[in-house]
TORLOFI-20918 format. One record per atom (N, C-alpha, C): x negated, y, z; residue number from 1. Coordinates in steps of 0.1 Angstrom, whole numbers. Each point is the difference from the previous one (the first is absolute). Layout:
% TORLOFI-20918
    px    py    pz pos
     X     Y     Z NUM
...
% end
This chain:
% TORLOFI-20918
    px    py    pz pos
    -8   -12     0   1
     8    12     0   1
    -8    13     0   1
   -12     0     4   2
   -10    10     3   2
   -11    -2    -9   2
    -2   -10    -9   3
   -12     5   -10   3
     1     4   -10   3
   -14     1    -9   4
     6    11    -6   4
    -4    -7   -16   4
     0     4   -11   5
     2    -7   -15   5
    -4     8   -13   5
    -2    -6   -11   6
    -1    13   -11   6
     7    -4   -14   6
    10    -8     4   7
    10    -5   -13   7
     6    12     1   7
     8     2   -16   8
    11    10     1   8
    16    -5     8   8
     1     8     2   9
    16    -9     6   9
    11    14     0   9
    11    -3     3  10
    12    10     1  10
     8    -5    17  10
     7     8     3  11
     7     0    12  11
    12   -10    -2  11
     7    -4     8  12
    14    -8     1  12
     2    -1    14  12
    13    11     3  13
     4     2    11  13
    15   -11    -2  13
     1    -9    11  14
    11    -6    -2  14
     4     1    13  14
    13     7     1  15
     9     2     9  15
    11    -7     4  15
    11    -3     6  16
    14    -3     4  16
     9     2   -14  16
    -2    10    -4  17
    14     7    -7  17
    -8     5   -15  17
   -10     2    -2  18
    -5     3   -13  18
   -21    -3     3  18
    -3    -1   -14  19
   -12    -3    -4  19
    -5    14    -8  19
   -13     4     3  20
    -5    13    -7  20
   -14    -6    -4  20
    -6     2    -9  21
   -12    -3    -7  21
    -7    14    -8  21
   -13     6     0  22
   -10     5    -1  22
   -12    -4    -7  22
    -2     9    -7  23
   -14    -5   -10  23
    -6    15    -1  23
   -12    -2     1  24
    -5    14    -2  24
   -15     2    -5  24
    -7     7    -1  25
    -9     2   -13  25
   -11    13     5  25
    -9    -4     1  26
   -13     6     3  26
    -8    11   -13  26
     6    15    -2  27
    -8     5   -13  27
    -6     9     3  27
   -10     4    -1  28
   -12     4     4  28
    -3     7    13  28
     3   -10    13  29
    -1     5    11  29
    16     2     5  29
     7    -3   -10  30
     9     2     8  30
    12    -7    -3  30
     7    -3    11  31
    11   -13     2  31
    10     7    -4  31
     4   -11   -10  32
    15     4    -5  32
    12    -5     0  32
    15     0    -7  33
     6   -13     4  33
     0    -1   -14  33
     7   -16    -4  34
    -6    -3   -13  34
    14   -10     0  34
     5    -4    10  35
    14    -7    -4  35
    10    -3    15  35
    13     1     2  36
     4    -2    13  36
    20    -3    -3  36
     0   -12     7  37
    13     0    -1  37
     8    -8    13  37
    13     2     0  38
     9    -9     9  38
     9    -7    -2  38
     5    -3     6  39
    14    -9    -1  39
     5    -6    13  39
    12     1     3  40
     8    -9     9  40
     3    -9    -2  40
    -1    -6    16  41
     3   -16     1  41
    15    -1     1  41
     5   -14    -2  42
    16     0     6  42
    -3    -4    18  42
     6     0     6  43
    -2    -5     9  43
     1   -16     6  43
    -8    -2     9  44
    -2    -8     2  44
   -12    -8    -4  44
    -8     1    -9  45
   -12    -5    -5  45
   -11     2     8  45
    -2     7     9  46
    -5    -2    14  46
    -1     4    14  46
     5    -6     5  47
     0    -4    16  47
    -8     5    14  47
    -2    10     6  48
    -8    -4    12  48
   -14     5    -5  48
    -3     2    -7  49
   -14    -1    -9  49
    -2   -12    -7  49
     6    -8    -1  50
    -3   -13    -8  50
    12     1   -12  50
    -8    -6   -14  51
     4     0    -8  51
    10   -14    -3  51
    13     4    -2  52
     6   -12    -1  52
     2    -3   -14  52
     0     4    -7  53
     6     0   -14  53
   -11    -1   -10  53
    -9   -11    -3  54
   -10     5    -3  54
    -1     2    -8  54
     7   -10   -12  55
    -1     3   -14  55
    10    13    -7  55
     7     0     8  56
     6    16    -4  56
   -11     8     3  56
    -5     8    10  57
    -6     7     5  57
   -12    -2   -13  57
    -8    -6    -1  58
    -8    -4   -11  58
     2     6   -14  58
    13    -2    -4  59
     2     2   -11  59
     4    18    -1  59
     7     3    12  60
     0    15     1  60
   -15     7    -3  60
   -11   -10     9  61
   -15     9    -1  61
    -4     0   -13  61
     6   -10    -5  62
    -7    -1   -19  62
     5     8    -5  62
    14     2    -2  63
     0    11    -9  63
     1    14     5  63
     1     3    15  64
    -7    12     1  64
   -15     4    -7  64
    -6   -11    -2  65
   -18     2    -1  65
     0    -2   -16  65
    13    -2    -5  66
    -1     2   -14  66
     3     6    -5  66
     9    10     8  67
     7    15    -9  67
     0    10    12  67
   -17     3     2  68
    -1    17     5  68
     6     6    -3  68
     1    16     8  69
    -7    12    -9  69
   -10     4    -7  69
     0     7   -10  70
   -16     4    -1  70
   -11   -10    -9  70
     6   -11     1  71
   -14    -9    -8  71
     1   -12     7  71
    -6   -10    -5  72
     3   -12     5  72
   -11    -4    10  72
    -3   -12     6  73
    -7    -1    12  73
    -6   -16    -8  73
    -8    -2    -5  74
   -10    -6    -4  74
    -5    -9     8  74
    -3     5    16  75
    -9   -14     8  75
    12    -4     8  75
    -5   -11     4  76
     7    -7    11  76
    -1     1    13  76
   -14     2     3  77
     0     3    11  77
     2     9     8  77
     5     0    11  78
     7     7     8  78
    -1     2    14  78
     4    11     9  79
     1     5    14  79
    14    -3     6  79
     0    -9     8  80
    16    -1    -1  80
     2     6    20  80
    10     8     2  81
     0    -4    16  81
     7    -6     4  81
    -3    -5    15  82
    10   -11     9  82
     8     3     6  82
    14    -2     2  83
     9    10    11  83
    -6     4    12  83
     3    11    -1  84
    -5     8    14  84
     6    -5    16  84
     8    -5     1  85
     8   -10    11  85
    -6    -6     4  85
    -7    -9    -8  86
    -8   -14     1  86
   -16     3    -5  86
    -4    11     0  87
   -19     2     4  87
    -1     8     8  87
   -11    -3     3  88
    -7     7    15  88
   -15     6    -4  88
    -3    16     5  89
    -6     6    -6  89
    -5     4    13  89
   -16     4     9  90
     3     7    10  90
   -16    -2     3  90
    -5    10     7  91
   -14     0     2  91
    -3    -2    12  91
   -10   -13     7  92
    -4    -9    10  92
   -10     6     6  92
    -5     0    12  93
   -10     3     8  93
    -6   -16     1  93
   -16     0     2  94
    -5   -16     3  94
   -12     1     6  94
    -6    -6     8  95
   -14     7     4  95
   -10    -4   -10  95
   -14     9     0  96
   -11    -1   -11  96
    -3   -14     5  96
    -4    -8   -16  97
    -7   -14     3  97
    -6    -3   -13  97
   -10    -9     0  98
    -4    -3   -15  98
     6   -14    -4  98
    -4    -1   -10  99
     5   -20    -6  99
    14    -2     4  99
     1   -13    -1 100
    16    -5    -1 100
     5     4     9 100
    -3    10    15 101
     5    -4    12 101
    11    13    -2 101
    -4     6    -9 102
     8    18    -6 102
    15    -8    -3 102
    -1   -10    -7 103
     8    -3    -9 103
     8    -6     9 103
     1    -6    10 104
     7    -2     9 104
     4     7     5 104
    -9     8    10 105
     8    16     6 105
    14     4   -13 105
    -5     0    -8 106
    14    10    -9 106
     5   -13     0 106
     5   -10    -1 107
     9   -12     3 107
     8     1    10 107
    -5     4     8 108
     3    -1    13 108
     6    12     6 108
    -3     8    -7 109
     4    12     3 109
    13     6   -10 109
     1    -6   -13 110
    11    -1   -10 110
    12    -8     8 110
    -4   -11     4 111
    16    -8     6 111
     5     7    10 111
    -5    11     7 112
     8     6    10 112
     7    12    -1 112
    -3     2   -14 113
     8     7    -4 113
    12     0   -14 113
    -3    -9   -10 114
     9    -6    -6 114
     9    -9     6 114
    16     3   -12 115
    15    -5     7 115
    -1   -14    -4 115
   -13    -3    -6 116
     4   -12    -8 116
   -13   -11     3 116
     2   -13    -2 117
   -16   -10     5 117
    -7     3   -11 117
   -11     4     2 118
   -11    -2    -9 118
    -4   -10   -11 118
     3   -10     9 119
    -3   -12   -10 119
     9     0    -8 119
    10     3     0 120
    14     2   -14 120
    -6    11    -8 120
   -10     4    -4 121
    -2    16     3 121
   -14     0   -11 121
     2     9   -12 122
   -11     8    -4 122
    -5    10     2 122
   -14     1     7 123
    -8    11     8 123
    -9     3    -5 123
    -2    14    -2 124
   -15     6   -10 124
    -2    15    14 124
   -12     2    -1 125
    -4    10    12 125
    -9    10   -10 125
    -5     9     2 126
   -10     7    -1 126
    -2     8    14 126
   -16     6    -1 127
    -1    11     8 127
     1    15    -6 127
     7    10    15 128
     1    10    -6 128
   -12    12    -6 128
   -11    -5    12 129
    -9     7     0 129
   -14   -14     0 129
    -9     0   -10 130
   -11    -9     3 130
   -10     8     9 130
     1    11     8 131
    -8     5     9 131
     4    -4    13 131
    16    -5     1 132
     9     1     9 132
     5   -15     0 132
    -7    -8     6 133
     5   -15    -7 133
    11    -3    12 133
     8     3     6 134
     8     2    10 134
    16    -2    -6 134
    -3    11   -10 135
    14     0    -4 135
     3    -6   -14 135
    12   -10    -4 136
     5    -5    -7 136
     9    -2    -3 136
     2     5   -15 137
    15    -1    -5 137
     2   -12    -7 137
    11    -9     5 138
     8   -13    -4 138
     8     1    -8 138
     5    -6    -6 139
     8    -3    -9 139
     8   -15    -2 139
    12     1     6 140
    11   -18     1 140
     6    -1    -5 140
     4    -9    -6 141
    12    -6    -8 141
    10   -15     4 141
     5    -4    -3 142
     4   -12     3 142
     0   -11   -14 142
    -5    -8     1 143
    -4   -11   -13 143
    13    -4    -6 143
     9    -1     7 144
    17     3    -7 144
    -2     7    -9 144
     0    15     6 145
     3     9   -14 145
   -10     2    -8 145
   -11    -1     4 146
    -6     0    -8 146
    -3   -13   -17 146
     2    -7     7 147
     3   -13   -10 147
    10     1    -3 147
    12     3     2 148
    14     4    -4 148
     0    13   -13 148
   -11    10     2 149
     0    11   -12 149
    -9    -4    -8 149
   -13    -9     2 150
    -7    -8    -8 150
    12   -10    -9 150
     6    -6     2 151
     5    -8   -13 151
    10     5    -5 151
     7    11     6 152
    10    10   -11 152
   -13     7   -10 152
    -7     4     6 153
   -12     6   -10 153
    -4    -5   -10 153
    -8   -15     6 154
     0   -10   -14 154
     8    -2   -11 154
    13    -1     5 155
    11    -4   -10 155
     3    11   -10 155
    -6    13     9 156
     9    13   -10 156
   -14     1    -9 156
   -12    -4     2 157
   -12    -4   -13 157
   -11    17     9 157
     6     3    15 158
   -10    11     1 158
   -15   -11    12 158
    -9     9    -4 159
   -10    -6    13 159
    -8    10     8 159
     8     1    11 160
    -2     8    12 160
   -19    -3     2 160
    -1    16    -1 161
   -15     0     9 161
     0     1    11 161
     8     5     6 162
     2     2    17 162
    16     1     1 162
     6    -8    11 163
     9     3     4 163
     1    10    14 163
     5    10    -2 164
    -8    13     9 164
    13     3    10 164
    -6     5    10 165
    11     9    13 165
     5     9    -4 165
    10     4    -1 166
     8    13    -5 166
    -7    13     5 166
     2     1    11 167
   -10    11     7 167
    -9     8   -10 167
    -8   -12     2 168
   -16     3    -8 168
     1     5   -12 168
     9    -9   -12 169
     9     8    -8 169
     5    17    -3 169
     2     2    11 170
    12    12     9 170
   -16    10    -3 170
    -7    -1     6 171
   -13     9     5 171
    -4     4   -11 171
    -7   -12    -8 172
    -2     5   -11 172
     6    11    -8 172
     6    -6    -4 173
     9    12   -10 173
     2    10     5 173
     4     3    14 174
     2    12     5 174
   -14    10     9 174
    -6    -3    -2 175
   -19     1     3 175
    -6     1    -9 175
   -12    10    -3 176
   -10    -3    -9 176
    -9   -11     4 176
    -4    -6   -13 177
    -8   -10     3 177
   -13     1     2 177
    -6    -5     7 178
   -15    -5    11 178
     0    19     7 178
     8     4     5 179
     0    10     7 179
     3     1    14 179
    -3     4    10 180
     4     0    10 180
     4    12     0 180
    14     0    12 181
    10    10     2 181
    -6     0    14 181
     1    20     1 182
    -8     1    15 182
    12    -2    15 182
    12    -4    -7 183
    10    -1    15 183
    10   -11    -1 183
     4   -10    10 184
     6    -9    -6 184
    13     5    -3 184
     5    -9    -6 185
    16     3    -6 185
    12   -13     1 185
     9     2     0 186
    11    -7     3 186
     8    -2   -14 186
     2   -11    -9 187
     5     0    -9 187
    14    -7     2 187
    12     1    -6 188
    13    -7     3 188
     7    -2   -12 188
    -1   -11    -5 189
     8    -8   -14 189
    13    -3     3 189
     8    11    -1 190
    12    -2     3 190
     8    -5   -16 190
    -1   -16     0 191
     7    -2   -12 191
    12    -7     2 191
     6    -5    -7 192
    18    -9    -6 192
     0    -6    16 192
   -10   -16    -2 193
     6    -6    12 193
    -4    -2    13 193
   -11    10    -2 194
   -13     2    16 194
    -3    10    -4 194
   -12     2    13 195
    -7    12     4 195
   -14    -3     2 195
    -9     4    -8 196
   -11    -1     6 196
    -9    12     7 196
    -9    -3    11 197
    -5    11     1 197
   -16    -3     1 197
    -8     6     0 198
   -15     1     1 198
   -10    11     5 198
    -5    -5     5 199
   -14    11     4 199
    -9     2   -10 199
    -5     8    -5 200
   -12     1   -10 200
   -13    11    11 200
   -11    -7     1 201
   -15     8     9 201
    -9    -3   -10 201
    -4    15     1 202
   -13    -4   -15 202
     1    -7   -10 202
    -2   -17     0 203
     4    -3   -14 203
     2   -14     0 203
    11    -2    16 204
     2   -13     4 204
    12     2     4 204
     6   -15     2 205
    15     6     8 205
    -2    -8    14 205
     2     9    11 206
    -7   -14    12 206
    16    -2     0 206
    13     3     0 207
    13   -12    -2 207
     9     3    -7 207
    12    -9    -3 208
     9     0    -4 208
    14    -4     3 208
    11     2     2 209
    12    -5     4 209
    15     2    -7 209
    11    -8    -4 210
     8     2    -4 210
    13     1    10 210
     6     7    -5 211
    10     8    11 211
    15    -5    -7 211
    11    -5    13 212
    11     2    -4 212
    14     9    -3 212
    -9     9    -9 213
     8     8    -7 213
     3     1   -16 213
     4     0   -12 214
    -2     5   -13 214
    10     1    -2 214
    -1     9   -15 215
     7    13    -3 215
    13    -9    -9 215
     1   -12    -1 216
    11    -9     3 216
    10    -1    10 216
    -6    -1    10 217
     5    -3    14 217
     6    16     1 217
    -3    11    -3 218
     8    15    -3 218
    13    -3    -7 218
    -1    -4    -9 219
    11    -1   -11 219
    12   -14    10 219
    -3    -6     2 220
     6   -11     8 220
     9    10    15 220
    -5     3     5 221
     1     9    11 221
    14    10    -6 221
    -4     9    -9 222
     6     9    -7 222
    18    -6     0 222
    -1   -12   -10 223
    11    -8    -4 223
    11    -2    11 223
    -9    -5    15 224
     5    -6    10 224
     9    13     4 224
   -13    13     6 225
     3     5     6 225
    16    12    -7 225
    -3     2   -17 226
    11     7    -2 226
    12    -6   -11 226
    -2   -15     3 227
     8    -8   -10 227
    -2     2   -14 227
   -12     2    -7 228
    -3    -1   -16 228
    -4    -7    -5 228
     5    -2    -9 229
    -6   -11    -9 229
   -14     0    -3 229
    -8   -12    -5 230
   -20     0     3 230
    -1    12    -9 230
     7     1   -14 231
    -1     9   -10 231
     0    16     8 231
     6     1     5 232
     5    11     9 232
    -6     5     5 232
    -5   -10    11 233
   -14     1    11 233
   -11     4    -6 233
    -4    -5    -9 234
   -10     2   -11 234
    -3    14    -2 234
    13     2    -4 235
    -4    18    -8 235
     3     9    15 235
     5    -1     8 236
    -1     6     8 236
   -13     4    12 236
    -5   -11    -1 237
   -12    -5     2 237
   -14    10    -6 237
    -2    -3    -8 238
    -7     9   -18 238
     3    13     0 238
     9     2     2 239
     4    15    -5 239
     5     8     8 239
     0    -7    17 240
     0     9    12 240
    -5    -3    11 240
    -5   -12     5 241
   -10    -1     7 241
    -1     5    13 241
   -11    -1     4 242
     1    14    10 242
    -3    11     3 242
     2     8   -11 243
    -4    14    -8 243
    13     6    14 243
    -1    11     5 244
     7     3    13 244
    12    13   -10 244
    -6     4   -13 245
     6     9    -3 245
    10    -7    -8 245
     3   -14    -7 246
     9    -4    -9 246
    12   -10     8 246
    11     6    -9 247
    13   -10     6 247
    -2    10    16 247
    -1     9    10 248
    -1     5    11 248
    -9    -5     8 248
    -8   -11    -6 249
   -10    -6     9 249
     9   -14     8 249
    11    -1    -6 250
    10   -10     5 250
    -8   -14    -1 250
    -7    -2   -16 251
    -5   -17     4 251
    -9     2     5 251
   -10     8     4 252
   -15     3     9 252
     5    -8    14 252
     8     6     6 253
    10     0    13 253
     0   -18     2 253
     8     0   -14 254
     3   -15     4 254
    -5   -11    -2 254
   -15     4    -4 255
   -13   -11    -3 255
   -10     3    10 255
     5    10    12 256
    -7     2    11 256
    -7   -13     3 256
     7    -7     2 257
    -2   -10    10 257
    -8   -10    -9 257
     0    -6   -14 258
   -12    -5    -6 258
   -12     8     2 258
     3    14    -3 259
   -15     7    -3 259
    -6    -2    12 259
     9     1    14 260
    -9     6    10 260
    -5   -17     2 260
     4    -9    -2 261
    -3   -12    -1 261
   -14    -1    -3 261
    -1     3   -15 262
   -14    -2   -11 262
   -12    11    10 262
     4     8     4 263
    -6    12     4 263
    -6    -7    16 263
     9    -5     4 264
    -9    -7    13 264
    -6   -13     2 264
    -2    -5   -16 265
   -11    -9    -4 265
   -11     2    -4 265
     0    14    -7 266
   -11     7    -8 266
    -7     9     9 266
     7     4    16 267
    -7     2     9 267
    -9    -9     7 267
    11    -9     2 268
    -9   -13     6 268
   -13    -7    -5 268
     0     5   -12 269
   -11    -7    -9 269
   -13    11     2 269
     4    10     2 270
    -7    16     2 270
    -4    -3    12 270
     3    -7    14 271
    -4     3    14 271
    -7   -14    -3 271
     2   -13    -3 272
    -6   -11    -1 272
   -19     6    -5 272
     4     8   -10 273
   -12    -2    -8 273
   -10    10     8 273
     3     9    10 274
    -2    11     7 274
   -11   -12    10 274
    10    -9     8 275
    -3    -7    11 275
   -15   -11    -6 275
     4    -5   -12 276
    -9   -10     0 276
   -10     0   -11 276
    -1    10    -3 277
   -14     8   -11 277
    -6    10     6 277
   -14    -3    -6 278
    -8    14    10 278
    -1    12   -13 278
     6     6     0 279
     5     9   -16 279
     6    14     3 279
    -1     9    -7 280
    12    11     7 280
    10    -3    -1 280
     5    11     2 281
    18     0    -8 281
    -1     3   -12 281
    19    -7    -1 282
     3     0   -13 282
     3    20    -2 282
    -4    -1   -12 283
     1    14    -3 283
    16     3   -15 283
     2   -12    -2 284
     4     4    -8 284
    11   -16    -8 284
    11    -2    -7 285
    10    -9     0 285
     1     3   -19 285
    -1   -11    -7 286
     2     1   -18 286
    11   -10     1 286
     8     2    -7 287
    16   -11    -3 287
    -5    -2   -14 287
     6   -13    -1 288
     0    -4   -19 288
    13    -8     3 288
     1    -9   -12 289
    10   -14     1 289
    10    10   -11 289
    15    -5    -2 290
     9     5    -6 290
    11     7    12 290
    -4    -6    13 291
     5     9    14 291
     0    16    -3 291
   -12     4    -7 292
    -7     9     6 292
     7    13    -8 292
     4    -2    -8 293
    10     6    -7 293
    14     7     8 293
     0    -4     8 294
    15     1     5 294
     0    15     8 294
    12     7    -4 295
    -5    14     7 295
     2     3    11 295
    -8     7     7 296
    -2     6    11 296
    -6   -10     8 296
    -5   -12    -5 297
   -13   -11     9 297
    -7     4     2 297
   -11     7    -7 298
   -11     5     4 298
    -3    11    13 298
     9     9     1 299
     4    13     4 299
     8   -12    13 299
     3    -9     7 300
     8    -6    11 300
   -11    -7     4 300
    -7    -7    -6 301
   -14   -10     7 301
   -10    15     9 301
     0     9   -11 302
    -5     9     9 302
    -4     7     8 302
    16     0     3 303
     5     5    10 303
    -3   -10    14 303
     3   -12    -5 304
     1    -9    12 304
   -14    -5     5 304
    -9     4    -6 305
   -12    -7     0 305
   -14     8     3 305
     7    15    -3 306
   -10    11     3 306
   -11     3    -7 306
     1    -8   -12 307
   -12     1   -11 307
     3     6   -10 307
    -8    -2    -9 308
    -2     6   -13 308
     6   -10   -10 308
    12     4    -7 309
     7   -14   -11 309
    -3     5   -11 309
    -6   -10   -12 310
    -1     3   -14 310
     5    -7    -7 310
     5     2   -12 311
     0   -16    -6 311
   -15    -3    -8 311
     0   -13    -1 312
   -13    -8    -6 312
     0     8   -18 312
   -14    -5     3 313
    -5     6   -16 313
    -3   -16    -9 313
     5    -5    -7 314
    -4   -16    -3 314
    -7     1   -12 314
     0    13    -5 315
   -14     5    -7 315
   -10     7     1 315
    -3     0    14 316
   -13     0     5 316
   -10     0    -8 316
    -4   -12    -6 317
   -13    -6    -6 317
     4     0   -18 317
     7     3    -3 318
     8     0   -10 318
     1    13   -10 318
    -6     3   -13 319
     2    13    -6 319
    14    -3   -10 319
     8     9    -1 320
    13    -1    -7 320
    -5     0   -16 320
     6    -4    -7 321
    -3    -3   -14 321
    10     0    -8 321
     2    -5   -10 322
    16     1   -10 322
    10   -10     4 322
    -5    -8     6 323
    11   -11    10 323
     1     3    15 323
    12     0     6 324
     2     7    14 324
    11    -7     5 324
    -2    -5     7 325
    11    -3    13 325
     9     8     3 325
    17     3    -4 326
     7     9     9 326
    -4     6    11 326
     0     8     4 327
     0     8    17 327
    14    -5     3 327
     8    -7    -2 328
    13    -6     3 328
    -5   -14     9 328
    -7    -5   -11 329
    -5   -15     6 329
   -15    -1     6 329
    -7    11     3 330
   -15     0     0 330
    -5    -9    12 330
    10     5    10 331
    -2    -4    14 331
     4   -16    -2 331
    10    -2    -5 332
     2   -20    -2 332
   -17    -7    -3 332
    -5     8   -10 333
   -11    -8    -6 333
   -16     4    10 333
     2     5    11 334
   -16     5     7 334
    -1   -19     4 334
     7    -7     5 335
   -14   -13     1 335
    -2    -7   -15 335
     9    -2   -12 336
    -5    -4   -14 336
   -14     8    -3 336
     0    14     3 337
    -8     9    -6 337
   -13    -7     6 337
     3     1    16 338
   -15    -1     5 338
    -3   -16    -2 338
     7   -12    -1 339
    -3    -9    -2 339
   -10    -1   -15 339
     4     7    -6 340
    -8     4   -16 340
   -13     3     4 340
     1    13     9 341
   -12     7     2 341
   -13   -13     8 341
     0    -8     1 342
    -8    -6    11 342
    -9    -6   -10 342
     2     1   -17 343
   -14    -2    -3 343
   -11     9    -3 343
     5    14     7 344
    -7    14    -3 344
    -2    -1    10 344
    -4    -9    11 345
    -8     6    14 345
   -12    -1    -4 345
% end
């Protein structure tokens, strides 16, 4: 999950509810995009993070990867990420040692903090700092899903070079690359059927966690709470939000109680990271996902949180060219993009 490669490859973000794919193009110094497209799933083709459908799902990836935008995508090989639910991303403390005995310590020091046994479990580590051999960033998966997105992959004719943590994904694209940022930051992927959030320090993430809130679970809420149909909820949702000036601020009011919800997770994650990193403070909060869109979000986390809210830039690393991503959809595609980017590190 952490090493690194020099084949060409393109992104393949596969989600719950839709698939987004990326290809992009390096001309003289500078990263371009070169092909990008999506499509929705029906439901039900996967589960939990596990893919149940396989040969459907397969055949969706094929002809996404056959009719871009932009130009067609030539290699096969690919960045694909793992559901965010089910990987574990998080930076370890271990005492200094040399030879195998290191390699234990991070064993040993990984199972006490992952939800899941190890032995079921794909683990790749690096250090943050090789000055600093103390600290170490992990990376887990569970051999389920991972062998579960390996033979939908096979079958759809793509071959993953890494199956990667979302997060990491997340950073990328929204970070210049091999740069360090002088303050940490709090990132929050408020997308369809989860929430992800992240720390980004310098040019690591020491954690990650997924939260139960998404901008689904809004629309659901909506329905219950003022008898609308999903269609209903939907646009009501989109097109007033919790903007305090639209509709009288009436659905702001009455999604109180989700937001303040989301908002004392996204603290919680704020005081955790306070408590058990030696780091400053967070200085500052970037939203992406297709959440992030929603008005008056940005301007309410704000508020509740005491920080600075932006939304993410997922072209970061990226110069605009004659093919462009809506600013409608931009925010959907920041982990396709940066999953692209990871052979420009």
């Amino acid at each position: 999950m952490l090493f690194k490669f020099t084949e060409k490859s393109f992104g393949l973000d596969i989600g719950e509810k839709s698939l987004r794919v990326v290809n992009l193009k390096k001309i003289g110094g500078r990263i371009k995009l070169a092909a990008y497209g999506e499509t929705t799933l029906a439901p039900g083709l996967i589960k939990d993070g596990l893919i149940v459908e396989k040969d459907k799902l397969a055949e969706e990836i094929r002809k996404l990867i056959k009719n871009p935008k932009g130009g067609k995508i030539y290699t096969r090989y690919a960045i694909v990420c793992l559901p965010e639910p089910k990987t574990f991303i998080k930076v370890i403390r271990v005492p200094f040692r040399k030879g195998k005995e290191v390699i234990n310590d991070i064993i040993e020091e990984t199972e006490k903090h992952i939800p899941f046994p190890l032995e079921k479990s794909y683990f790749d580590w690096q250090y943050i700092d090789l000055k600093d051999k103390t600290k170490v960033l992990i990376g887990v998966a569970p051999k389920e899903i991972v062998e579960n997105y390996q033979e939908v992959l096979s079958k759809a004719g793509v071959k993953p070079m890494a199956l990667e943590i979302e997060a990491a994904a997340i950073a990328r694209s929204l970070f210049p690359l091999n740069q360090r940022i002088n303050e940490p930051v709090m990132v929050i992927d408020f997308g369809g059927t989860r929430t992800g959030v992240l720390i980004y320090e310098k040019d690591y993430i020491p954690f990650s966690i997924s939260l139960n809130s998404s901008s689904d679970d809004l629309t659901k809420f909506i329905e219950k709470k003022l008898n609308l149909s999903h269609e209903e909820a939907e646009a009501a949702k989109c097109q007033i939000g919790f903007d305090e000036k639209k509709a009288g601020g009436n659905l702001r009011r009455i999604l109180a109680e989700p937001l303040n919800e989301l908002c004392k997770q996204v603290r919680e994650a704020k005081y955790f990271y306070g408590e058990h990193f030696d780091s400053k403070d967070l200085k500052a909060i970037y939203v992406t996902g297709g959440g992030s869109y929603l008005p008056g979000l940005l301007k309410c986390v704000a508020e509740h949180s005491g920080l600075k809210v932006e939304p993410g830039n997922p072209l970061a690393n990226i110069s605009q060219g004659s093919l462009t991503i809506p600013d409608s959809k931009l925010q959907t595609f920041t982990t396709a993009l940066g999953l692209a980017l990871r052979q420009y590190e």
